[in-house]
Backbone bond lengths (Angstrom), bond angles and torsions (degrees), N, CA, C in turn:
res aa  C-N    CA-C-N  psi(-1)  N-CA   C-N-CA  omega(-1)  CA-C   N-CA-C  phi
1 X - - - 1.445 - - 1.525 108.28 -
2 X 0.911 108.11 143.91 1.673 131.27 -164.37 1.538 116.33 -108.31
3 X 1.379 134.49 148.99 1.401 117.67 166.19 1.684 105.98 -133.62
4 X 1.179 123.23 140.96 1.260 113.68 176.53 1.673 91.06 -166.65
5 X 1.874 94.03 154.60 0.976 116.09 173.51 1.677 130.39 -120.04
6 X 1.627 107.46 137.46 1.373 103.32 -165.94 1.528 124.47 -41.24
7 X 1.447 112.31 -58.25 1.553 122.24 162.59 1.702 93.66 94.32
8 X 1.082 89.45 -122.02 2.003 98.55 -176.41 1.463 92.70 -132.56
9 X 1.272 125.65 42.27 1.529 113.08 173.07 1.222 112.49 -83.48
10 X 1.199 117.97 130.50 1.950 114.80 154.45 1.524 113.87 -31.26
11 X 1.283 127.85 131.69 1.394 123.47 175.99 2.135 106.37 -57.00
12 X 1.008 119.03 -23.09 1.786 95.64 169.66 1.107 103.87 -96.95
13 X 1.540 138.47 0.57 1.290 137.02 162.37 1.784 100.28 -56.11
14 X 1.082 90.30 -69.31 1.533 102.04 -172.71 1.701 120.14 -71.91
15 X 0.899 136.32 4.78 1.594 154.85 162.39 1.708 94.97 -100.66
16 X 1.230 146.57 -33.25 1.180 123.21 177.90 1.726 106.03 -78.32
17 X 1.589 106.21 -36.14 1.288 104.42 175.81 1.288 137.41 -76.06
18 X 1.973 123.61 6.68 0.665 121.75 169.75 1.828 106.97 -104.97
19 X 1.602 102.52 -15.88 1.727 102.56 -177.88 1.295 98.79 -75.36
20 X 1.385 134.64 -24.18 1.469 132.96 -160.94 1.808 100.71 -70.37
21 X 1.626 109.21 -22.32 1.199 118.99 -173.67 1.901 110.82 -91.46
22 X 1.100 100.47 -6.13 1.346 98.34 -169.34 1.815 119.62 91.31
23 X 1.138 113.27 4.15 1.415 106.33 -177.77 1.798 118.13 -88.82
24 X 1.448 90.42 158.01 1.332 89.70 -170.63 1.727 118.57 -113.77
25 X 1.430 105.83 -17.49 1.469 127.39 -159.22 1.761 99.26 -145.33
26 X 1.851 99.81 120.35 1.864 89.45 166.56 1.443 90.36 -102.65
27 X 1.335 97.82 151.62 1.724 113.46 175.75 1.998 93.06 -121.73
28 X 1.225 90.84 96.16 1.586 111.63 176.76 1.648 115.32 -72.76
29 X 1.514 125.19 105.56 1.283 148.94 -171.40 1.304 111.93 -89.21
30 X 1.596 124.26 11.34 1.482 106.12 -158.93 1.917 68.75 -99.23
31 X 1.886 108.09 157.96 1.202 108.39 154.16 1.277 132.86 -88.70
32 X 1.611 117.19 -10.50 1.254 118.60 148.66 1.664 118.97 -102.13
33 X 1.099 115.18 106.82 1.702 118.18 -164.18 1.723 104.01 -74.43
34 X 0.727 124.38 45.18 1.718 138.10 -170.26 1.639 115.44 -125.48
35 X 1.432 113.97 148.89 1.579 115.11 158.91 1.232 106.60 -144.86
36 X 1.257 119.43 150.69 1.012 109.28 171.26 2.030 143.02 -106.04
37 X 1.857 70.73 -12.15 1.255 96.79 147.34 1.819 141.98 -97.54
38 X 1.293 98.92 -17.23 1.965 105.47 161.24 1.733 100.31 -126.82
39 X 1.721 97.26 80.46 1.535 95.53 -179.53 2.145 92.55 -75.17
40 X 1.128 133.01 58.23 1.071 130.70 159.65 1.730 117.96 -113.44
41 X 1.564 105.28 -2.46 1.165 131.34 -166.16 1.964 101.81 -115.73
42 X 1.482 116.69 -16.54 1.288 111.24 173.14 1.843 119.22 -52.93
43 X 1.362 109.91 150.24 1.470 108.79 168.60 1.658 123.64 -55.45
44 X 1.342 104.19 -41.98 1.642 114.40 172.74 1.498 110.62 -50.92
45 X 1.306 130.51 -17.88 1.737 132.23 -159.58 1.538 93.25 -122.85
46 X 1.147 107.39 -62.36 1.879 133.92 -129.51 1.670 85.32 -69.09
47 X 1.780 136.34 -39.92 1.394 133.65 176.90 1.736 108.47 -51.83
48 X 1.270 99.58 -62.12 1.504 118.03 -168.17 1.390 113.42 -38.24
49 X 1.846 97.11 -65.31 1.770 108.05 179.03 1.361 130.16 -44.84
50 X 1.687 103.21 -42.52 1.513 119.23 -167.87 1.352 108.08 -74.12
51 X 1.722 119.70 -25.10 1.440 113.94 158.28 1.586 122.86 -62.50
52 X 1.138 104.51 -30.27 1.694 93.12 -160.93 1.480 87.86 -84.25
53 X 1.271 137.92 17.14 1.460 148.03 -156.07 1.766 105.41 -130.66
54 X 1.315 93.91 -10.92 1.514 113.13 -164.53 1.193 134.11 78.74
55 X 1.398 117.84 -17.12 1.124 128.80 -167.91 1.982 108.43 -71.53
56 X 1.238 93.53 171.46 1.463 89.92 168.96 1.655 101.03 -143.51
57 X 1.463 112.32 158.39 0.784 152.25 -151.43 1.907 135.23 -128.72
58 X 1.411 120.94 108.32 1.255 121.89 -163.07 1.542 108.67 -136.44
59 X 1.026 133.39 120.25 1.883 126.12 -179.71 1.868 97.11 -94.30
60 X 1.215 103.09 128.64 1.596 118.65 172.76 1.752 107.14 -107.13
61 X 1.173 99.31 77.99 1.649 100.80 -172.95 1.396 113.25 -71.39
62 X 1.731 116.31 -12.37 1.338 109.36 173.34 1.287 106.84 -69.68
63 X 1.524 127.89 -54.30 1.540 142.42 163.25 1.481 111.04 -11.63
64 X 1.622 125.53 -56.30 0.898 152.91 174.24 1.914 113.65 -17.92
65 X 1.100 122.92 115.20 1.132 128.15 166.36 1.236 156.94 -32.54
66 X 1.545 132.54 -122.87 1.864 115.53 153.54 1.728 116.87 31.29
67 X 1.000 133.28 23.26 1.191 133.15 177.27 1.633 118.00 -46.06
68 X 1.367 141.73 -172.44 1.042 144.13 150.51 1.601 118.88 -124.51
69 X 1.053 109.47 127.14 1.886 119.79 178.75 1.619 105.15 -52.18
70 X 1.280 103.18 122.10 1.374 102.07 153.35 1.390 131.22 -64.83
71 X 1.624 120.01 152.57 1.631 106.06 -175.15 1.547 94.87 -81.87
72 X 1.235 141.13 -29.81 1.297 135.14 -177.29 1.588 95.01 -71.29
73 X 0.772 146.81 -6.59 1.402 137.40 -156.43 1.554 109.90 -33.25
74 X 1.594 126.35 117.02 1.508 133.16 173.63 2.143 98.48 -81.57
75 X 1.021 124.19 -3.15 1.431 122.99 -167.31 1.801 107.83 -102.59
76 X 1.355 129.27 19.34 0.935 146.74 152.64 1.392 127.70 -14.20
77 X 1.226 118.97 -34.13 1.184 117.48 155.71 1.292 136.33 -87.58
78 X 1.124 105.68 -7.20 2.002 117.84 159.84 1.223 85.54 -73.96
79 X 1.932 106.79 120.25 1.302 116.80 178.99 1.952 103.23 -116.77
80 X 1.721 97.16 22.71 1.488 97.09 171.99 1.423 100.72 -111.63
81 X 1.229 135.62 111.58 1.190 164.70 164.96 1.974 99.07 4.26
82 X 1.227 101.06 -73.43 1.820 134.92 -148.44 2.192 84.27 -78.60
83 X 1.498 102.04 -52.33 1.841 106.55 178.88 1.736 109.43 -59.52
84 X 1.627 120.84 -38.77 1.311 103.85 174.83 1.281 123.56 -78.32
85 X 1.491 114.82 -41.38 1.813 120.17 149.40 1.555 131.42 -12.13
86 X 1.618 94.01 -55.92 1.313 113.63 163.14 1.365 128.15 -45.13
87 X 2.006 98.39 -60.42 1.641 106.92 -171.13 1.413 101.92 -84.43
88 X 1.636 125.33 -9.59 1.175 101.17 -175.83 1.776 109.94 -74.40
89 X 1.521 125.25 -41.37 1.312 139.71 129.14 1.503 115.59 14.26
90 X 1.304 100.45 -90.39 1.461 120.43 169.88 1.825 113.50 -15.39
91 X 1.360 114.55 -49.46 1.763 142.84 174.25 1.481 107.02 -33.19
92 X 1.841 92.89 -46.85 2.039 94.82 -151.40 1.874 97.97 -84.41
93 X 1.093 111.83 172.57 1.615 146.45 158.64 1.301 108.74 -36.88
94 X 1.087 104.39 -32.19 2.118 111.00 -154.14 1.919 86.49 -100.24
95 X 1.087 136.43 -55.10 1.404 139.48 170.69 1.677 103.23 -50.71
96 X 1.632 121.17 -41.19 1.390 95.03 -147.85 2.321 96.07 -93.15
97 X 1.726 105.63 -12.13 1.168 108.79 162.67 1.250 138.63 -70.78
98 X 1.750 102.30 -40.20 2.105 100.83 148.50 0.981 129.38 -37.69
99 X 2.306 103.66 -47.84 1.654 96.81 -173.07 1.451 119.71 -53.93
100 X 1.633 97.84 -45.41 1.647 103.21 -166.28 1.663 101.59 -63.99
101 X 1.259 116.51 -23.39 1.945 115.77 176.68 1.573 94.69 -60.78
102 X 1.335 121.51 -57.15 1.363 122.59 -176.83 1.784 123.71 -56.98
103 X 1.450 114.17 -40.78 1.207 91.32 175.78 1.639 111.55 -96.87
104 X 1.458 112.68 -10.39 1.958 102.01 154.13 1.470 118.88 -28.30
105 X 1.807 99.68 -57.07 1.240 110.71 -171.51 1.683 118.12 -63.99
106 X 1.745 116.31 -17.43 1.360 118.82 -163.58 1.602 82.99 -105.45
107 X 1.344 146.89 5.45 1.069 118.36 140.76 1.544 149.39 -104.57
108 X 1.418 85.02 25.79 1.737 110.24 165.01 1.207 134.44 -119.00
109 X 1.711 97.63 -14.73 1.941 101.04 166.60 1.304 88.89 -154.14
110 X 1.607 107.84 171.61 1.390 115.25 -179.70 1.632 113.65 -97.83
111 X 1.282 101.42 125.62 1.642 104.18 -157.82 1.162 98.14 -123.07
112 X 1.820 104.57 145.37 1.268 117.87 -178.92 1.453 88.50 -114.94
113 X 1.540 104.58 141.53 1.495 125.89 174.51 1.535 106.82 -72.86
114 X 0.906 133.11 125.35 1.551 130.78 -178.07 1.941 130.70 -105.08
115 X 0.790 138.13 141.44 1.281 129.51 179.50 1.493 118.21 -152.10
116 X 1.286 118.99 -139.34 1.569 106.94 -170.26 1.848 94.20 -128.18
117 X 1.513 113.63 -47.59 1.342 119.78 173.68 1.979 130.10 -59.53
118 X 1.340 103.16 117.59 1.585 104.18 -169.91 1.655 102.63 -44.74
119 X 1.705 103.23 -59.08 1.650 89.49 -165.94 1.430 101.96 -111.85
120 X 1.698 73.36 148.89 1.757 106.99 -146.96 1.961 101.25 -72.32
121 X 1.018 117.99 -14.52 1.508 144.38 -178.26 1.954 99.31 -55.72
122 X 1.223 94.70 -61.35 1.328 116.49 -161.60 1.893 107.91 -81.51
123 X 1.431 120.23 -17.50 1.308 138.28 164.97 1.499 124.25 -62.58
124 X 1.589 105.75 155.40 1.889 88.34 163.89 1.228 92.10 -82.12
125 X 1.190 155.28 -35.03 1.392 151.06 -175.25 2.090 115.83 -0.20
126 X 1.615 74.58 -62.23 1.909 93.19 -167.99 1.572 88.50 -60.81
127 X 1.174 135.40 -57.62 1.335 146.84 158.81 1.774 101.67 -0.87
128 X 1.302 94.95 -87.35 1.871 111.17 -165.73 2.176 88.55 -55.56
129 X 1.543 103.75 -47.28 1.490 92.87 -166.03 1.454 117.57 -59.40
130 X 1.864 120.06 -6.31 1.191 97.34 -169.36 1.947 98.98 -103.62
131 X 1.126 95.10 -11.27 1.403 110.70 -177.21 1.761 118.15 -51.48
């Protein structure tokens, strides 16, 4: 399993860069699957294209980002606001049933985790990937 982010790529920019990897399926993590600046990356388009591209295509809106911090929060040492949000997230039922949707899905095609941010450092991405 793979993680990458759209960034400002041209959509065959970014379909060559995920075939160059071998993938077959993006499993898209953003919880709003939209931009408004690379509307080539919206949910309304972004399914359609990646087929005629071959690829396939799945939105994991639990995966999905923007979270809110718990006041109990046990993740206290994520001292980036949006990353403990995340791991506090990470805790519930609803995160740990996507995952298992997500790696069902990584054992039938090779899937790149998808998001909106280039580096993957700065994403919940690395988050879900270490999970």
């Amino acid at each position: 399993m793979w993680t990458v982010g759209h960034s400002t790529h041209p959509l065959p920019t970014f379909v060559a860069l995920v075939r160059a990897h071998g993938v077959t399926t993006i499993a898209d993590v953003r919880k709003l699957p939209r931009s408004r600046r690379h509307p080539q990356f919206n949910v309304d388009t972004l399914p359609d294209a990646l087929a005629a591209a071959g690829l396939g295509y799945t939105h994991f809106a639990g995966l999905g980002g923007l979270r809110r911090e718990q006041p109990e929060s046990i993740n206290r040492a994520w001292k980036n606001p949006s990353f403990r949000a995340y791991a506090d997230y990470m805790q519930t039922d609803m995160f740990a049933g996507e995952l298992d949707r997500l790696l069902a899905l990584g054992r039938r095609e090779s899937v790149a985790i998808m998001c909106a941010e280039a580096v993957w450092w700065r994403c919940h991405r690395s988050l879900i990937a270490d999970a």
